[in-house]
C-alpha positions in Angstrom: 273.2 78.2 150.8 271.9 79.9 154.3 271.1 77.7 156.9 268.7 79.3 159.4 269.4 78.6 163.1 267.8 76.0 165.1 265.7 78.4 167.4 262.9 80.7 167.6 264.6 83.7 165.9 264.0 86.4 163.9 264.6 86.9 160.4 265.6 89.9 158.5 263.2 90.8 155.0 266.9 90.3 153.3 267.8 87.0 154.9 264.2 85.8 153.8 264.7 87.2 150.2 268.0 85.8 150.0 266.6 82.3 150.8 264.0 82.2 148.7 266.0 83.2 145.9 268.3 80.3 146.7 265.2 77.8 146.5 265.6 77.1 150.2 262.7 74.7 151.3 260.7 76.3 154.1 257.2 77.4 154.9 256.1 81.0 155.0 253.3 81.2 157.4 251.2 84.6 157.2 248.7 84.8 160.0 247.1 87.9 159.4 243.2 88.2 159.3 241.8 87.3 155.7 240.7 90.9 154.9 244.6 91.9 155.2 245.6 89.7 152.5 244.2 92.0 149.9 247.1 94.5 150.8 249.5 91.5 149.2 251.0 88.0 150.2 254.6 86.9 150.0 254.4 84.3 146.7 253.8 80.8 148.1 252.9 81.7 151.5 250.4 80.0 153.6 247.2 81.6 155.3 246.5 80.6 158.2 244.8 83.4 160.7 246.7 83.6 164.0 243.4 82.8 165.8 243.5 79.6 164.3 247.1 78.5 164.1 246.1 76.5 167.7 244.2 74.1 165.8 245.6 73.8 162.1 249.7 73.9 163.4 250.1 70.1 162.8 249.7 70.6 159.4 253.5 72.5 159.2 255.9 70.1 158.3 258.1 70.8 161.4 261.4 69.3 159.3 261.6 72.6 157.4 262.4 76.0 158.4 259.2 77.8 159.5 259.1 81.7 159.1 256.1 83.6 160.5 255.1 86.7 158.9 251.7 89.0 159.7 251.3 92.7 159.1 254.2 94.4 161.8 256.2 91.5 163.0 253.7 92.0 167.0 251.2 88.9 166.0 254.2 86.4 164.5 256.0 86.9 167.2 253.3 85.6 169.5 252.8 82.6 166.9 256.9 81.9 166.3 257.0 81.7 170.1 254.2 78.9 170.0 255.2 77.0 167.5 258.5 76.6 169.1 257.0 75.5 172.5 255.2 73.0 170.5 258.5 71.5 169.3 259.2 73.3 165.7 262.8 73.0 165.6 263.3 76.2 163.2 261.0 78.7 163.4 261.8 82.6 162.6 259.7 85.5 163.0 260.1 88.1 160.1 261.3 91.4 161.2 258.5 94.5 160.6 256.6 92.9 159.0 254.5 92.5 156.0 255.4 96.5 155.8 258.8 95.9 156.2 258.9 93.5 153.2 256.7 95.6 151.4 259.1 98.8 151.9 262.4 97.1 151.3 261.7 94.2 148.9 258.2 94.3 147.2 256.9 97.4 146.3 253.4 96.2 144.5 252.6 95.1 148.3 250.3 97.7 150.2 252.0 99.7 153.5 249.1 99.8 155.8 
């Protein structure tokens, strides 16, 4: 099985689909706005609007690989960064995006 590193990385929309085909335990964080969620979610990922993540972070369970997606891969990358200040051991920003996945692994997800 992948392991992911122990640092505030990046992730490829293959390495991510690899590891959840695997069974991997790890949280998918999506902090885009609620009205972007229509466009599609990643199956089990959580919601939680980057605006909030401040507030609600404590709530990750910071022994699991952490991977941060939102629409572009600009926003997560903000949040992966802050999550790993705030001691998240393993936490990965997905690479493009939402779009990225959407284009390479999950068509029925809306480019936008």
């Amino acid at each position: 099985m992948m392991k992911l590193m122990t640092t505030h990385q990046e992730i490829t929309h293959s390495e991510l689909n690899d590891l959840l085909a695997s069974g991997a335990e790890l949280t998918i964080l999506d902090v885009r706005e609620s009205d972007e969620l229509e466009n599609g979610m990643i199956p089990g990922a959580i919601h939680v609007p980057m605006g909030e993540v401040p507030e609600q972070y404590r709530q990750f369970d910071a022994r699991k690989p952490l991977i941060v997606v939102c629409r572009s891969g600009a926003r997560s990358a903000r949040v992966t960064q802050f999550l790993a200040m705030q001691g998240f051991p393993d936490v990965r920003n997905l690479t493009g995006g939402m779009n990225t996945w959407a284009a390479e692994i999950d068509p029925s997800i809306t480019i936008y």
